[in-house]
LUMKETOR-331542 format. One record per residue (C-alpha): x, y, z. Coordinates in steps of 0.02 Angstrom, whole numbers, plus 50000, padded with zeros to 5 digits. Last residue first. Example, Ala and Ser with C-alpha at 12.3 -4.5 7.8 and 13.67 -1.06 7.14 Angstrom:
! LUMKETOR-331542
506844994750357
506154977550390
//
This chain:
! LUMKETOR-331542
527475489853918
527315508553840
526825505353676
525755490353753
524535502453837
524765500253998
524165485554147
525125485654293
526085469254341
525895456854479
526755442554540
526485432654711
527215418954769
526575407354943
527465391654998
528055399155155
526165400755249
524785415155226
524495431755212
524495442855059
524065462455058
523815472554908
523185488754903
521785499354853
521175508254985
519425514154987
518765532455036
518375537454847
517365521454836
517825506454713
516555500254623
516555480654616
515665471754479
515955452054452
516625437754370
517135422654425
517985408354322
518315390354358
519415375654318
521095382354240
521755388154392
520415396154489
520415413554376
519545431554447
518795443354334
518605458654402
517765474154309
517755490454418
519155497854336
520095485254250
520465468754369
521045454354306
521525440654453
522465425054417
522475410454543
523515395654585
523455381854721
521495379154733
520935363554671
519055368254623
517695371854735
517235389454712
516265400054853
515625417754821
515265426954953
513415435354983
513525449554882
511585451154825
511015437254717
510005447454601
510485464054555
511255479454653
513045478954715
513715476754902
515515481254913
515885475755116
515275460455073
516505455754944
517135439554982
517815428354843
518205410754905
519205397554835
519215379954868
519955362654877
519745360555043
521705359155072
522075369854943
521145383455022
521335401354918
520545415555010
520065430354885
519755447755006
519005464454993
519315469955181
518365479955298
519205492955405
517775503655425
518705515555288
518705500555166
520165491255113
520405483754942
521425469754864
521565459355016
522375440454960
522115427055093
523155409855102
522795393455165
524345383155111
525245377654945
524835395154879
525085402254708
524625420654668
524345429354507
523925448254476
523585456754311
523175476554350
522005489654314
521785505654422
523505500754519
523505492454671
524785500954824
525845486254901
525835481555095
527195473455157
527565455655116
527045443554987
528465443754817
528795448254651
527785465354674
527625480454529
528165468154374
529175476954248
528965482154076
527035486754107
525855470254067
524585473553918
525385462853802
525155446553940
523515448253879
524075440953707
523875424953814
521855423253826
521435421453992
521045402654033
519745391954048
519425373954044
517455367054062
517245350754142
517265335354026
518205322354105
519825324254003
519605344454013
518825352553907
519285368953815
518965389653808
520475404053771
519585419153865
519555434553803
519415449253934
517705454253982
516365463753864
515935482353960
514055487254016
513425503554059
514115520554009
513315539854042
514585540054223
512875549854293
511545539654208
512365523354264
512615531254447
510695537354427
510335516854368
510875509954521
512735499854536
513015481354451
513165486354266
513315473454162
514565461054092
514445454053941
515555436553879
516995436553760
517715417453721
519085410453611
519225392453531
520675384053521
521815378953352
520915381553206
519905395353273
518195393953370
517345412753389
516285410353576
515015423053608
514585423253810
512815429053854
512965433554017
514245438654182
513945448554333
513535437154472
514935426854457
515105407554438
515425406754270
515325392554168
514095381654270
513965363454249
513885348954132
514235332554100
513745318053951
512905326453838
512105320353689
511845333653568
510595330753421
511115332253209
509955330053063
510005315052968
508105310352967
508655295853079
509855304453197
511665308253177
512465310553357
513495326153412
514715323153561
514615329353744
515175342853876
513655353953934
514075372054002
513015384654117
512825405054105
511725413054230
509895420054294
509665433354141
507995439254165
506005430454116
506725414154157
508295416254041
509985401954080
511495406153952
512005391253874
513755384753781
513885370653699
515515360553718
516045345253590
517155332153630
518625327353505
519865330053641
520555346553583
518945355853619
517475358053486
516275373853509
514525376453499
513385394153560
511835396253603
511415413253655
509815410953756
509195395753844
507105397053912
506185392754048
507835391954160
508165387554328
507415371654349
509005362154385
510795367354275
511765354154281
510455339854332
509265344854220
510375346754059
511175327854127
509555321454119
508645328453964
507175336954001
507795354153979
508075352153790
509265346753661
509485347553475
507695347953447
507445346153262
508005350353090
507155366753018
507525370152864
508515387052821
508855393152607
509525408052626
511195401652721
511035387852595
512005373452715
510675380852831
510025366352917
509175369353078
509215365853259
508155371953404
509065376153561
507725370853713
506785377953883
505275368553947
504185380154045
502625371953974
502555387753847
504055382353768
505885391553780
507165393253625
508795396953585
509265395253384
510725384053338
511295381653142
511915373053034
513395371652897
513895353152813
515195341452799
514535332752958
514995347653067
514935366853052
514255380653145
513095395053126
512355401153302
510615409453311
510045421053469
508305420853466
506575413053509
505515412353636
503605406053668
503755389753571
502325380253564
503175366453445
501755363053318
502045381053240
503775377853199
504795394053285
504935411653172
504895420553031
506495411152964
507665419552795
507125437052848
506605448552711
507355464352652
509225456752675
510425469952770
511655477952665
513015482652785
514705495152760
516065494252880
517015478252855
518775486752906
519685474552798
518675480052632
518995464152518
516945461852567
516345475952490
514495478352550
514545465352709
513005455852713
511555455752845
510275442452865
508905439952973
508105426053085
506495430953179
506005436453338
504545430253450
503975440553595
502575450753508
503425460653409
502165472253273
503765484453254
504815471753197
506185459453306
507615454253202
508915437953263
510675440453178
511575431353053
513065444152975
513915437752843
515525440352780
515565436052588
517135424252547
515905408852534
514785412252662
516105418252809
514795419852931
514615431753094
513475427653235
511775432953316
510965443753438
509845458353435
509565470253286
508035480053360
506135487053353
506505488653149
507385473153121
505915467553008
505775481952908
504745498752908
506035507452992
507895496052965
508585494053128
510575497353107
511935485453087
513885489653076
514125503753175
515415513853131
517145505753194
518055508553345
519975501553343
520465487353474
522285485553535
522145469553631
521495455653554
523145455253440
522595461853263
520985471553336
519235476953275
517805483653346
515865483753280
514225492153366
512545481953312
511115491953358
509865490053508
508585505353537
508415499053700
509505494353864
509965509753927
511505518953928
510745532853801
510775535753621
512035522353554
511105507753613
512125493253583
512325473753550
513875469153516
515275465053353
516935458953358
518195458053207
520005449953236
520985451753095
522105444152994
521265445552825
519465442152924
519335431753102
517485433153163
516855436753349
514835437953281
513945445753442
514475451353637
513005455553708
512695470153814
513445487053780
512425506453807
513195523753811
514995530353774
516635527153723
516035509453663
516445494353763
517915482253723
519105478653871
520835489253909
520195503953999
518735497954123
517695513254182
517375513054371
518825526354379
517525538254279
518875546554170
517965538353999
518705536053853
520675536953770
521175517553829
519875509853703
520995516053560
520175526253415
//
Protein backbone atom coordinates (compact mmCIF):
# COMPACT_ATOMS: atom_id res chain seq x y z
CA UNK A 1 0.00 0.00 0.00
CA UNK A 2 1.55 3.51 -0.75
CA UNK A 3 1.54 6.16 2.03
CA UNK A 4 -0.02 8.67 -0.56
CA UNK A 5 -3.60 6.53 -0.65
CA UNK A 6 -4.64 7.49 3.38
CA UNK A 7 -6.12 9.95 5.05
CA UNK A 8 -8.16 13.17 3.29
CA UNK A 9 -7.68 15.18 6.53
CA UNK A 10 -5.41 18.07 4.83
CA UNK A 11 -3.44 18.02 8.22
CA UNK A 12 -2.41 14.48 7.16
CA UNK A 13 1.22 14.36 5.75
CA UNK A 14 1.29 12.21 2.37
CA UNK A 15 4.79 11.34 1.63
CA UNK A 16 6.29 10.49 5.36
CA UNK A 17 5.87 7.10 7.16
CA UNK A 18 2.79 6.83 9.50
CA UNK A 19 0.26 4.12 9.37
CA UNK A 20 -3.14 4.68 7.49
CA UNK A 21 -4.68 4.98 10.63
CA UNK A 22 -4.33 5.38 14.51
CA UNK A 23 -1.34 5.80 16.81
CA UNK A 24 2.87 6.46 15.68
CA UNK A 25 5.59 7.62 18.01
CA UNK A 26 9.01 6.34 17.86
CA UNK A 27 10.76 5.64 15.06
CA UNK A 28 12.59 1.97 15.89
CA UNK A 29 15.25 -0.48 14.17
CA UNK A 30 15.93 1.56 10.49
CA UNK A 31 17.82 -1.65 9.01
CA UNK A 32 19.14 -2.15 5.38
CA UNK A 33 18.12 -5.97 4.23
CA UNK A 34 18.71 -7.42 0.36
CA UNK A 35 18.44 -3.82 -0.81
CA UNK A 36 16.05 -2.60 1.24
CA UNK A 37 15.28 -0.15 3.53
CA UNK A 38 13.17 -1.67 6.58
CA UNK A 39 11.72 0.77 9.31
CA UNK A 40 9.93 -0.16 12.21
CA UNK A 41 7.75 2.34 15.10
CA UNK A 42 6.09 2.27 17.94
CA UNK A 43 2.16 1.98 17.50
CA UNK A 44 -1.15 1.57 18.84
CA UNK A 45 -3.25 0.10 16.21
CA UNK A 46 -6.63 0.38 18.17
CA UNK A 47 -6.99 3.96 18.77
CA UNK A 48 -4.70 7.27 18.25
CA UNK A 49 -3.56 7.13 21.67
CA UNK A 50 -0.52 6.44 23.14
CA UNK A 51 -1.03 2.70 24.64
CA UNK A 52 -1.33 -0.63 23.64
CA UNK A 53 2.24 -0.09 21.84
CA UNK A 54 3.13 -2.64 18.99
CA UNK A 55 5.84 -2.60 16.59
CA UNK A 56 4.30 -1.45 12.98
CA UNK A 57 6.99 -2.18 10.02
CA UNK A 58 7.46 -0.25 6.43
CA UNK A 59 9.66 -0.83 3.84
CA UNK A 60 11.08 1.17 0.84
CA UNK A 61 13.93 0.73 -1.96
CA UNK A 62 14.52 4.61 -2.30
CA UNK A 63 13.20 6.22 1.11
CA UNK A 64 10.44 7.31 -0.61
CA UNK A 65 7.95 4.81 -1.87
CA UNK A 66 7.19 2.94 1.43
CA UNK A 67 4.97 -0.37 1.41
CA UNK A 68 2.85 -1.28 4.77
CA UNK A 69 3.78 -4.36 6.31
CA UNK A 70 1.86 -6.52 9.13
CA UNK A 71 3.04 -5.65 12.20
CA UNK A 72 6.11 -7.03 13.10
CA UNK A 73 6.06 -7.28 17.08
CA UNK A 74 3.15 -7.89 19.19
CA UNK A 75 2.86 -8.01 23.23
CA UNK A 76 3.04 -11.46 24.09
CA UNK A 77 -0.02 -12.07 27.21
CA UNK A 78 1.53 -13.73 29.92
CA UNK A 79 5.13 -12.64 28.74
CA UNK A 80 7.41 -10.03 29.37
CA UNK A 81 6.38 -7.62 26.52
CA UNK A 82 2.95 -8.06 27.56
CA UNK A 83 2.08 -4.19 28.82
CA UNK A 84 4.13 -3.11 25.49
CA UNK A 85 6.98 -3.58 22.84
CA UNK A 86 8.60 -0.10 23.19
CA UNK A 87 11.79 0.98 21.73
CA UNK A 88 14.77 -0.62 20.40
CA UNK A 89 16.87 -1.38 17.19
CA UNK A 90 17.26 -3.89 14.46
CA UNK A 91 20.41 -6.43 14.31
CA UNK A 92 21.87 -8.25 11.58
CA UNK A 93 23.21 -11.28 14.06
CA UNK A 94 24.95 -13.21 11.78
CA UNK A 95 22.47 -13.22 8.70
CA UNK A 96 19.40 -13.47 11.26
CA UNK A 97 17.59 -9.99 11.58
CA UNK A 98 17.12 -9.22 14.95
CA UNK A 99 14.90 -7.24 16.61
CA UNK A 100 16.33 -5.67 20.25
CA UNK A 101 13.60 -3.97 21.85
CA UNK A 102 12.94 -2.82 25.56
CA UNK A 103 9.64 -5.16 27.15
CA UNK A 104 7.56 -3.86 29.92
CA UNK A 105 5.21 -6.95 31.71
CA UNK A 106 2.11 -6.77 33.28
CA UNK A 107 3.66 -6.41 36.98
CA UNK A 108 5.70 -2.87 35.43
CA UNK A 109 6.73 -0.81 37.74
CA UNK A 110 8.79 1.79 35.73
CA UNK A 111 11.70 -0.37 34.78
CA UNK A 112 11.67 -2.30 31.42
CA UNK A 113 13.71 -4.94 30.36
CA UNK A 114 15.76 -6.00 27.27
CA UNK A 115 14.02 -8.48 24.82
CA UNK A 116 14.65 -10.20 21.80
CA UNK A 117 12.73 -10.75 18.67
CA UNK A 118 13.99 -12.81 15.56
CA UNK A 119 12.81 -12.78 12.13
CA UNK A 120 11.13 -16.43 11.24
CA UNK A 121 12.64 -16.85 7.66
CA UNK A 122 15.17 -14.54 7.34
CA UNK A 123 15.81 -14.90 3.17
CA UNK A 124 12.09 -13.53 3.29
CA UNK A 125 12.70 -9.75 1.98
CA UNK A 126 9.49 -8.52 3.40
CA UNK A 127 10.65 -9.71 7.09
CA UNK A 128 7.10 -10.26 8.23
CA UNK A 129 6.98 -13.05 10.52
CA UNK A 130 8.55 -12.60 14.43
CA UNK A 131 9.49 -15.17 17.00
CA UNK A 132 9.99 -13.20 20.00
CA UNK A 133 12.48 -14.84 22.73
CA UNK A 134 10.39 -16.25 25.91
CA UNK A 135 12.78 -14.68 28.25
CA UNK A 136 14.49 -11.37 28.11
CA UNK A 137 18.28 -11.43 27.77
CA UNK A 138 18.54 -8.21 30.80
CA UNK A 139 15.78 -7.87 33.62
CA UNK A 140 16.77 -4.76 34.28
CA UNK A 141 19.47 -1.86 35.64
CA UNK A 142 22.56 -3.13 38.17
CA UNK A 143 21.06 -3.08 41.46
CA UNK A 144 23.96 -0.88 43.04
CA UNK A 145 23.23 1.89 40.44
CA UNK A 146 19.69 3.28 41.70
CA UNK A 147 18.43 3.47 38.51
CA UNK A 148 14.80 4.57 38.25
CA UNK A 149 14.54 4.32 34.20
CA UNK A 150 15.47 2.21 31.81
CA UNK A 151 14.92 1.63 28.01
CA UNK A 152 15.55 2.26 24.65
CA UNK A 153 18.78 -0.08 23.74
CA UNK A 154 21.11 0.70 20.75
CA UNK A 155 23.43 -2.16 19.21
CA UNK A 156 26.54 -0.77 17.69
CA UNK A 157 29.90 -1.73 16.83
CA UNK A 158 33.48 -0.58 17.64
CA UNK A 159 36.67 -2.17 19.00
CA UNK A 160 36.08 -5.38 16.95
CA UNK A 161 33.26 -6.08 18.93
CA UNK A 162 29.14 -5.43 19.21
CA UNK A 163 27.59 -3.36 22.31
CA UNK A 164 25.17 -1.88 23.35
CA UNK A 165 23.50 1.59 24.79
CA UNK A 166 20.56 1.49 27.18
CA UNK A 167 19.04 5.13 28.47
CA UNK A 168 18.86 5.50 31.89
CA UNK A 169 17.90 8.13 34.79
CA UNK A 170 18.96 7.68 38.72
CA UNK A 171 16.93 8.47 41.54
CA UNK A 172 19.31 11.63 42.45
CA UNK A 173 18.03 13.14 39.22
CA UNK A 174 21.15 12.15 37.44
CA UNK A 175 20.31 11.00 33.93
CA UNK A 176 22.89 8.37 32.07
CA UNK A 177 23.19 5.66 28.88
CA UNK A 178 24.41 2.53 30.46
CA UNK A 179 26.73 0.37 28.38
CA UNK A 180 26.97 -3.28 27.88
CA UNK A 181 28.68 -5.96 26.01
CA UNK A 182 26.65 -8.03 23.87
CA UNK A 183 29.16 -9.48 21.39
CA UNK A 184 26.64 -12.74 22.31
CA UNK A 185 23.47 -10.87 21.64
CA UNK A 186 22.06 -13.55 24.34
CA UNK A 187 24.70 -13.47 26.30
CA UNK A 188 24.64 -9.22 27.72
CA UNK A 189 27.22 -7.97 30.53
CA UNK A 190 26.94 -4.99 31.76
CA UNK A 191 30.02 -2.60 31.07
CA UNK A 192 29.74 0.71 32.73
CA UNK A 193 28.56 4.26 32.58
CA UNK A 194 29.22 5.41 29.23
CA UNK A 195 28.34 8.96 30.10
CA UNK A 196 26.19 10.79 32.45
CA UNK A 197 24.75 14.25 33.33
CA UNK A 198 27.63 15.22 35.39
CA UNK A 199 30.03 15.38 32.87
CA UNK A 200 30.94 18.97 31.79
CA UNK A 201 30.34 19.39 28.38
CA UNK A 202 26.79 16.97 28.88
CA UNK A 203 25.89 19.78 31.49
CA UNK A 204 26.74 22.56 29.69
CA UNK A 205 24.83 21.38 26.35
CA UNK A 206 21.96 20.37 27.59
CA UNK A 207 21.67 22.11 31.54
CA UNK A 208 19.41 20.46 34.09
CA UNK A 209 16.82 19.62 31.83
CA UNK A 210 16.69 16.08 31.89
CA UNK A 211 16.45 13.32 34.76
CA UNK A 212 16.68 10.85 32.47
CA UNK A 213 18.12 10.30 28.34
CA UNK A 214 15.93 8.13 26.23
CA UNK A 215 16.65 6.64 22.80
CA UNK A 216 20.29 6.53 22.68
CA UNK A 217 21.54 6.31 19.69
CA UNK A 218 25.66 6.30 18.18
CA UNK A 219 26.81 7.20 14.96
CA UNK A 220 30.39 7.86 13.33
CA UNK A 221 30.73 11.00 10.89
CA UNK A 222 33.34 11.26 8.15
CA UNK A 223 35.89 12.87 10.39
CA UNK A 224 36.58 9.95 12.61
CA UNK A 225 34.45 11.66 15.51
CA UNK A 226 31.72 9.93 16.94
CA UNK A 227 27.96 11.55 17.53
CA UNK A 228 25.50 10.18 20.15
CA UNK A 229 22.35 11.10 19.93
CA UNK A 230 19.95 12.00 23.22
CA UNK A 231 16.54 12.67 23.66
CA UNK A 232 16.08 14.82 27.07
CA UNK A 233 12.88 12.87 29.56
CA UNK A 234 12.06 14.66 32.96
CA UNK A 235 8.89 12.93 33.50
CA UNK A 236 7.77 14.13 29.34
CA UNK A 237 9.69 14.51 26.35
CA UNK A 238 11.53 18.10 26.89
CA UNK A 239 13.91 17.80 23.53
CA UNK A 240 16.50 16.12 21.51
CA UNK A 241 20.37 17.30 22.13
CA UNK A 242 23.78 16.01 20.42
CA UNK A 243 27.37 15.36 21.93
CA UNK A 244 30.38 15.24 19.39
CA UNK A 245 33.38 13.11 20.80
CA UNK A 246 35.51 9.91 20.48
CA UNK A 247 35.21 6.50 22.36
CA UNK A 248 38.03 5.78 24.94
CA UNK A 249 39.05 2.15 26.18
CA UNK A 250 38.93 2.09 29.90
CA UNK A 251 40.65 -0.20 32.36
CA UNK A 252 38.27 -3.16 32.47
CA UNK A 253 38.13 -2.71 28.58
CA UNK A 254 34.79 -1.57 28.19
CA UNK A 255 34.12 1.52 26.19
CA UNK A 256 33.11 5.49 27.76
CA UNK A 257 32.32 8.61 25.55
CA UNK A 258 34.35 11.62 25.95
CA UNK A 259 32.76 14.47 24.46
CA UNK A 260 34.12 17.29 23.48
CA UNK A 261 30.82 19.69 22.20
CA UNK A 262 27.41 19.47 22.17
CA UNK A 263 24.12 21.09 21.61
CA UNK A 264 20.61 20.74 20.53
CA UNK A 265 19.56 18.72 17.41
CA UNK A 266 16.40 20.10 16.78
CA UNK A 267 15.27 23.18 17.76
CA UNK A 268 11.44 22.64 17.21
CA UNK A 269 8.87 21.99 19.46
CA UNK A 270 7.57 18.97 17.80
CA UNK A 271 10.34 16.59 17.35
CA UNK A 272 11.61 13.22 19.69
CA UNK A 273 13.22 10.23 19.82
CA UNK A 274 15.25 10.25 16.56
CA UNK A 275 16.49 6.52 15.29
CA UNK A 276 19.57 6.88 13.37
CA UNK A 277 20.47 3.53 10.77
CA UNK A 278 24.49 4.29 9.98
CA UNK A 279 25.39 2.94 6.38
CA UNK A 280 28.76 2.59 4.94
CA UNK A 281 28.87 5.82 3.67
CA UNK A 282 26.59 8.47 6.00
CA UNK A 283 24.36 7.79 8.43
CA UNK A 284 20.49 8.50 8.03
CA UNK A 285 18.06 9.83 10.60
CA UNK A 286 13.97 9.50 11.17
CA UNK A 287 12.79 11.32 14.23
CA UNK A 288 8.71 11.36 15.69
CA UNK A 289 6.67 13.98 15.47
CA UNK A 290 3.46 14.38 17.46
CA UNK A 291 0.44 15.75 17.39
CA UNK A 292 0.40 19.47 18.32
CA UNK A 293 -3.65 20.20 18.19
CA UNK A 294 -6.23 18.84 21.27
CA UNK A 295 -6.98 15.42 21.64
CA UNK A 296 -11.02 15.77 20.11
CA UNK A 297 -9.19 17.06 16.74
CA UNK A 298 -6.88 13.82 17.16
CA UNK A 299 -10.02 11.73 17.85
CA UNK A 300 -11.83 13.39 14.99
CA UNK A 301 -8.94 13.04 11.99
CA UNK A 302 -8.50 9.14 14.04
CA UNK A 303 -4.35 9.63 13.33
CA UNK A 304 -1.66 11.09 15.59
CA UNK A 305 1.88 11.21 15.04
CA UNK A 306 3.86 10.99 11.52
CA UNK A 307 8.04 10.09 11.34
CA UNK A 308 9.78 13.23 9.49
CA UNK A 309 11.65 13.10 6.31
CA UNK A 310 15.16 11.27 6.43
CA UNK A 311 17.77 13.16 7.25
CA UNK A 312 21.46 12.31 6.03
CA UNK A 313 23.40 13.16 9.69
CA UNK A 314 27.41 14.31 10.08
CA UNK A 315 29.86 16.63 11.95
CA UNK A 316 31.17 19.29 11.07
CA UNK A 317 35.13 20.07 11.58
CA UNK A 318 34.33 21.56 15.03
CA UNK A 319 31.89 19.17 16.05
CA UNK A 320 28.38 20.70 15.63
CA UNK A 321 25.78 18.52 14.26
CA UNK A 322 25.36 18.54 10.09
CA UNK A 323 22.07 17.92 8.65
CA UNK A 324 20.64 17.61 5.59
CA UNK A 325 17.44 16.11 3.86
CA UNK A 326 18.11 12.99 2.57
CA UNK A 327 18.67 13.38 -1.44
CA UNK A 328 16.26 10.68 -2.82
CA UNK A 329 13.78 13.48 -1.69
CA UNK A 330 14.46 15.26 -4.64
CA UNK A 331 12.16 11.98 -6.15
CA UNK A 332 9.23 13.47 -4.86
CA UNK A 333 9.61 16.91 -6.81
CA UNK A 334 6.75 17.35 -9.77
CA UNK A 335 8.58 17.59 -13.34
CA UNK A 336 8.77 21.19 -13.12
CA UNK A 337 9.39 23.68 -10.46
CA UNK A 338 6.08 25.94 -9.65
CA UNK A 339 8.26 29.43 -8.90
CA UNK A 340 12.02 30.08 -10.09
CA UNK A 341 11.90 33.36 -8.87
CA UNK A 342 10.50 36.16 -5.73
CA UNK A 343 7.77 38.27 -7.01
CA UNK A 344 4.06 38.17 -7.05
CA UNK A 345 2.29 36.16 -4.95
CA UNK A 346 2.38 32.22 -5.63
CA UNK A 347 -0.44 29.75 -4.45
CA UNK A 348 1.41 26.74 -1.95
CA UNK A 349 0.61 23.47 -2.67
CA UNK A 350 -0.51 20.80 0.18
CA UNK A 351 3.15 19.51 0.27
CA UNK A 352 5.91 21.16 -1.29
CA UNK A 353 10.03 21.42 -1.23
CA UNK A 354 10.94 25.09 -1.10
CA UNK A 355 14.53 26.65 -0.94
CA UNK A 356 15.48 30.22 -0.71
CA UNK A 357 18.95 31.95 -0.64
CA UNK A 358 19.33 35.46 0.58
CA UNK A 359 22.48 37.64 0.77
CA UNK A 360 20.23 40.29 2.63
CA UNK A 361 17.37 40.36 5.25
CA UNK A 362 14.74 38.54 3.63
CA UNK A 363 11.12 37.27 4.80
CA UNK A 364 9.36 34.20 3.36
CA UNK A 365 5.16 34.17 4.16
CA UNK A 366 3.90 30.75 3.58
CA UNK A 367 0.44 31.30 5.08
CA UNK A 368 -1.92 34.16 5.59
CA UNK A 369 -4.55 34.28 8.07
CA UNK A 370 -7.99 35.96 7.66
CA UNK A 371 -6.82 38.81 10.32
CA UNK A 372 -4.10 39.38 8.02
CA UNK A 373 -1.44 37.62 10.01
CA UNK A 374 1.42 36.12 8.38
CA UNK A 375 3.29 32.65 8.80
CA UNK A 376 6.68 33.88 8.18
CA UNK A 377 10.70 32.44 8.13
CA UNK A 378 13.07 35.64 8.19
CA UNK A 379 16.55 34.76 7.12
CA UNK A 380 19.33 37.50 8.58
CA UNK A 381 22.68 36.87 7.25
CA UNK A 382 23.91 39.70 8.75
CA UNK A 383 23.00 38.43 12.40
CA UNK A 384 23.52 35.22 11.51
CA UNK A 385 19.99 34.04 12.11
CA UNK A 386 16.81 32.62 11.23
CA UNK A 387 13.56 33.04 12.68
CA UNK A 388 10.40 30.96 12.46
CA UNK A 389 7.29 32.91 13.58
CA UNK A 390 4.16 31.26 13.94
CA UNK A 391 2.12 33.10 16.38
CA UNK A 392 -0.73 33.46 14.57
CA UNK A 393 -0.90 29.20 14.58
CA UNK A 394 -0.72 28.57 18.24
CA UNK A 395 -0.47 24.67 18.99
CA UNK A 396 -0.97 22.84 22.28
CA UNK A 397 2.13 21.38 24.25
CA UNK A 398 4.84 22.84 26.08
CA UNK A 399 6.60 25.84 24.89
CA UNK A 400 3.66 27.50 23.38
CA UNK A 401 4.45 29.34 19.83
CA UNK A 402 6.58 31.85 20.94
CA UNK A 403 9.07 32.28 17.71
CA UNK A 404 11.63 30.27 17.15
CA UNK A 405 15.07 31.87 16.82
CA UNK A 406 18.17 29.96 15.12
CA UNK A 407 21.59 31.32 15.12
CA UNK A 408 23.37 29.79 12.41
CA UNK A 409 24.78 31.54 9.12
CA UNK A 410 21.74 32.24 7.44
CA UNK A 411 22.07 32.55 3.50
CA UNK A 412 20.18 29.34 2.43
CA UNK A 413 17.17 27.55 3.63
CA UNK A 414 15.04 24.48 2.66
CA UNK A 415 11.53 24.17 3.83
CA UNK A 416 9.47 20.58 3.77
CA UNK A 417 6.20 20.95 4.36
CA UNK A 418 3.52 17.82 4.02
CA UNK A 419 0.33 18.61 5.43
CA UNK A 420 0.76 20.04 8.67
CA UNK A 421 4.40 18.66 9.18
CA UNK A 422 7.19 21.42 8.49
CA UNK A 423 10.50 20.84 8.70
CA UNK A 424 12.48 23.78 8.07
CA UNK A 425 16.59 23.51 7.08
CA UNK A 426 19.32 26.45 8.16
CA UNK A 427 21.85 25.38 5.72
CA UNK A 428 23.45 22.49 6.93
CA UNK A 429 23.66 23.72 10.68
CA UNK A 430 20.23 23.48 12.18
CA UNK A 431 16.86 21.88 11.88
CA UNK A 432 13.30 22.94 13.09
CA UNK A 433 10.50 21.06 13.24
CA UNK A 434 7.12 21.77 14.03
CA UNK A 435 3.13 21.33 13.73
CA UNK A 436 1.12 23.87 11.90
CA UNK A 437 -2.62 23.13 10.99
CA UNK A 438 -3.74 25.03 8.47
CA UNK A 439 -7.39 26.58 8.92
CA UNK A 440 -10.05 26.43 6.24
CA UNK A 441 -9.92 30.40 6.16
CA UNK A 442 -5.93 30.48 5.65
CA UNK A 443 -4.09 31.30 2.53
CA UNK A 444 -1.49 29.36 1.47
CA UNK A 445 0.82 31.27 -0.60
CA UNK A 446 4.12 32.27 -1.06
CA UNK A 447 5.37 35.69 -0.71
CA UNK A 448 9.25 36.71 -0.61
CA UNK A 449 10.58 40.14 0.26
CA UNK A 450 13.76 41.24 0.52
CA UNK A 451 16.94 42.77 -1.40
CA UNK A 452 18.47 41.68 -5.20
CA UNK A 453 20.45 38.79 -4.06
CA UNK A 454 17.40 36.74 -3.22
CA UNK A 455 16.33 33.11 -5.39
CA UNK A 456 13.73 31.15 -4.77
CA UNK A 457 12.84 27.52 -6.15
CA UNK A 458 10.08 25.42 -5.30
CA UNK A 459 8.51 22.29 -6.58
CA UNK A 460 5.26 20.31 -5.61
CA UNK A 461 5.62 17.21 -4.09
CA UNK A 462 3.84 13.90 -6.29
CA UNK A 463 4.15 10.63 -6.32
CA UNK A 464 7.34 9.95 -8.28
CA UNK A 465 5.32 8.16 -11.24
CA UNK A 466 4.10 11.35 -11.96
CA UNK A 467 7.31 13.73 -11.21
Amino acid sequence: MSLTAQSTDPAAPRFRVRPPANWINDPNGPFRWRDRYHLFYQHNPDAPVHANVHWGHVSSADLVEWEHHPIALTPTPGGPDEAGCWSGCMVDDDGVPTAVYTGVDRHHAGLGTICLARAVVPQDETLTDWKPLPTPVVTGPPADLDVVMFRDPFVFRSSGRRWALVGAGHADGTPSVLLYDCDDLTDWRFAGVFLDGTDPVAADAFGDRAVGWECPQLYSAQGGDWVLVLSLWDGDPCGTGYLTGGLELDAEGGLRFAPRIGGRLDHGRDFYAPAVLQEPDRALMWGWSWEARDQDEVDRAGWAGVLTAPRVVDAHPDGSVRVLPAPELELLRAAEPFVTAPGRRTPLPQAYDLTVTASDRTTVSLLRSASGAALTVVLDPDEDAVTLNRADWPRTGPGGSAPIVVRAPAREVRILVDGSLFELFVGDRATVTERIYRRADDVPELVVSGGPGVTVTGWELVPPAQG
